[in-house]
N, C-alpha and C positions, 0 to 999 in steps of 0.2 A: 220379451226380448227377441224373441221369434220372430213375432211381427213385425216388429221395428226393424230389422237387418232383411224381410223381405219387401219392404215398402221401401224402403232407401233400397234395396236392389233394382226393384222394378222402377224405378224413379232414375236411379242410374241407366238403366238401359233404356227409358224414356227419350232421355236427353242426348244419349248417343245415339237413338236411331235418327233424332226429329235434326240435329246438326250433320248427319252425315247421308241425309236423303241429299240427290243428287238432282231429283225433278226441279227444273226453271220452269216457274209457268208465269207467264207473263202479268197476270194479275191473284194475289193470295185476297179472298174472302174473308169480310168481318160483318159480323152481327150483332148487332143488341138485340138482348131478351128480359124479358121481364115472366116471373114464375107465377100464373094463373088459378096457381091453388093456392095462395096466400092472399090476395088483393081483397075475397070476401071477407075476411078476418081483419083486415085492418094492416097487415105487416106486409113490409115491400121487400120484394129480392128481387135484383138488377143485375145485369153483367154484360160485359161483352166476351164475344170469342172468335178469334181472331187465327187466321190456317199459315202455319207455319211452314207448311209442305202438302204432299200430296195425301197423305193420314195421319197427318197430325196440325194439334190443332192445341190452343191456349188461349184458359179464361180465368178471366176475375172477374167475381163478383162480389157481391155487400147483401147484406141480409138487415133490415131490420125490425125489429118488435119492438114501439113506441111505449107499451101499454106497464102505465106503473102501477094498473092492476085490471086482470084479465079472469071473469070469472072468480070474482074471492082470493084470487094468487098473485101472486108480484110476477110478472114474465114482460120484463125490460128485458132486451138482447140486444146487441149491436157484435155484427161478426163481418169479416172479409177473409175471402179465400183466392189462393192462385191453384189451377189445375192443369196441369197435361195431360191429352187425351190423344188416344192411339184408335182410330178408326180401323177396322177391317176390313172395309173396300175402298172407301174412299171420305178426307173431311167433308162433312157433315150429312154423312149420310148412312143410316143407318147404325147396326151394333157400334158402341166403341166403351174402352176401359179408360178409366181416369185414374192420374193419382193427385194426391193434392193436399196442401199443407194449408193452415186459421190459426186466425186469433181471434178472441172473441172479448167485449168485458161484458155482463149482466149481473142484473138484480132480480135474481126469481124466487121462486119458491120449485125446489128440487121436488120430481113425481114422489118420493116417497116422505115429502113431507106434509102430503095434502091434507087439509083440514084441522092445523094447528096453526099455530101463528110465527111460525118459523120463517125467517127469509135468508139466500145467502147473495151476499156483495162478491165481486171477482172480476178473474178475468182466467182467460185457457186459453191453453196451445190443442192444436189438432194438426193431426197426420193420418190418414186412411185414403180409401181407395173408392171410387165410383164407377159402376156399371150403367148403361143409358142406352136409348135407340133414340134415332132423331129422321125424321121422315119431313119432305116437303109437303106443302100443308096447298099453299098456293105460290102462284109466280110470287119471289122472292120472300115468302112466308117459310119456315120452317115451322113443325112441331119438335121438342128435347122433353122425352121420359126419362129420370132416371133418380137413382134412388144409391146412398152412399155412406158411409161413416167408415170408425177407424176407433184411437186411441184418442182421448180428451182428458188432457194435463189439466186440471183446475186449480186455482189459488184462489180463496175467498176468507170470510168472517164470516160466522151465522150467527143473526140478529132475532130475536122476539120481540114482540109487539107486547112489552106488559103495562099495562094502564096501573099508575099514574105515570109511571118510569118513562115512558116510551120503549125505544128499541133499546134490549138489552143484548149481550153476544154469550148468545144458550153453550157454546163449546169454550174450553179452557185453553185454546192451542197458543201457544206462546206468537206471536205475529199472522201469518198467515197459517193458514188448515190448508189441507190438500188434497185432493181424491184423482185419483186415474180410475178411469171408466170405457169398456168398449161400448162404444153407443153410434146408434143411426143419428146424424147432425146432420144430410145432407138430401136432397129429395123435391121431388114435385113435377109440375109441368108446365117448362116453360114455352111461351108463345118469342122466337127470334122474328127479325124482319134485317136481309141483306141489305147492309150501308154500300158494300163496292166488292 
């Protein structure tokens, strides 16, 4: 509950800073980026992030993992996130802290259920926070490190694969099951390129 009442704090004072900055500048900075450590793998993450002010700055992006089976495990994912980020010297340069609210639905197979035939269906809420550096790379090239999670609301069914049966639901939870988890969901290295 902690966490929850400091993430909606910090999120409050987000939005009052980024509305009550006072710098006019003639042109605000938007970027597309696409995340470079997922593309070997098969799974796209895409966003833009767009400068609301003089440090601050707002993105959406979409994540997804195609694969209805990845290694022996179910790891379907489809998720979209919105973030605000509070730069320290200036947007998109350098240190800055994000906060940032997903939803997500998938079909995986959860880390601890590896190597049984377990899968769960769903979907989640997420709210947590992102730290990141983002440095120019080349003329209107950026690099964004950074690395994030929080709290991940889950709703699902978890199914077994029992032959002749097919998929059967291993838990007895009357409609949906639900798990809350603090977990890393956010992270990589994205490659931006300045649109204006």
């Amino acid at each position: 509950m902690l966490k929850i009442k400091f993430l909606t704090g910090f999120l409050t004072l987000f939005l009052l800073g980024a509305l009550s900055a006072q710098e006019q500048e003639s042109e605000k900075s938007l970027y597309i980026k696409g995340n470079a450590l997922f593309l070997p793998v098969g799974m796209l993450n895409v966003g833009l992030e767009y400068q609301l002010s003089h440090k601050y700055t707002l993105q959406g992006d979409v994540f997804v993992s195609p694969w209805k089976s990845f290694a022996g495990r179910h790891a379907q994912v489809y998720m979209g996130h919105l973030e605000g980020r509070y730069y320290f010297q200036e947007a998109f340069k350098h240190w800055y802290l994000g906060v940032n609210a997903g939803l997500g639905v998938f079909d995986l197979t959860k880390w601890n259920y590896s190597g049984s035939e377990k899968f769960q269906r769903g979907f989640n809420i997420m709210l947590g926070a992102t730290v990141g550096y983002q440095f120019q790379w080349k003329e209107r090239w950026n690099i964004d490190i950074f690395a994030g999670g929080g709290t991940s609301q889950g709703f699902y069914h978890g199914y077994e694969n029992i032959p002749p049966d097919g998929f059967v639901r291993y838990e007895g939870a009357e409609g949906w099951n639900k798990s809350g988890e603090i977990i890393p969901y956010r992270g990589g290295i994205m490659i931006s390129y300045k649109l204006k």
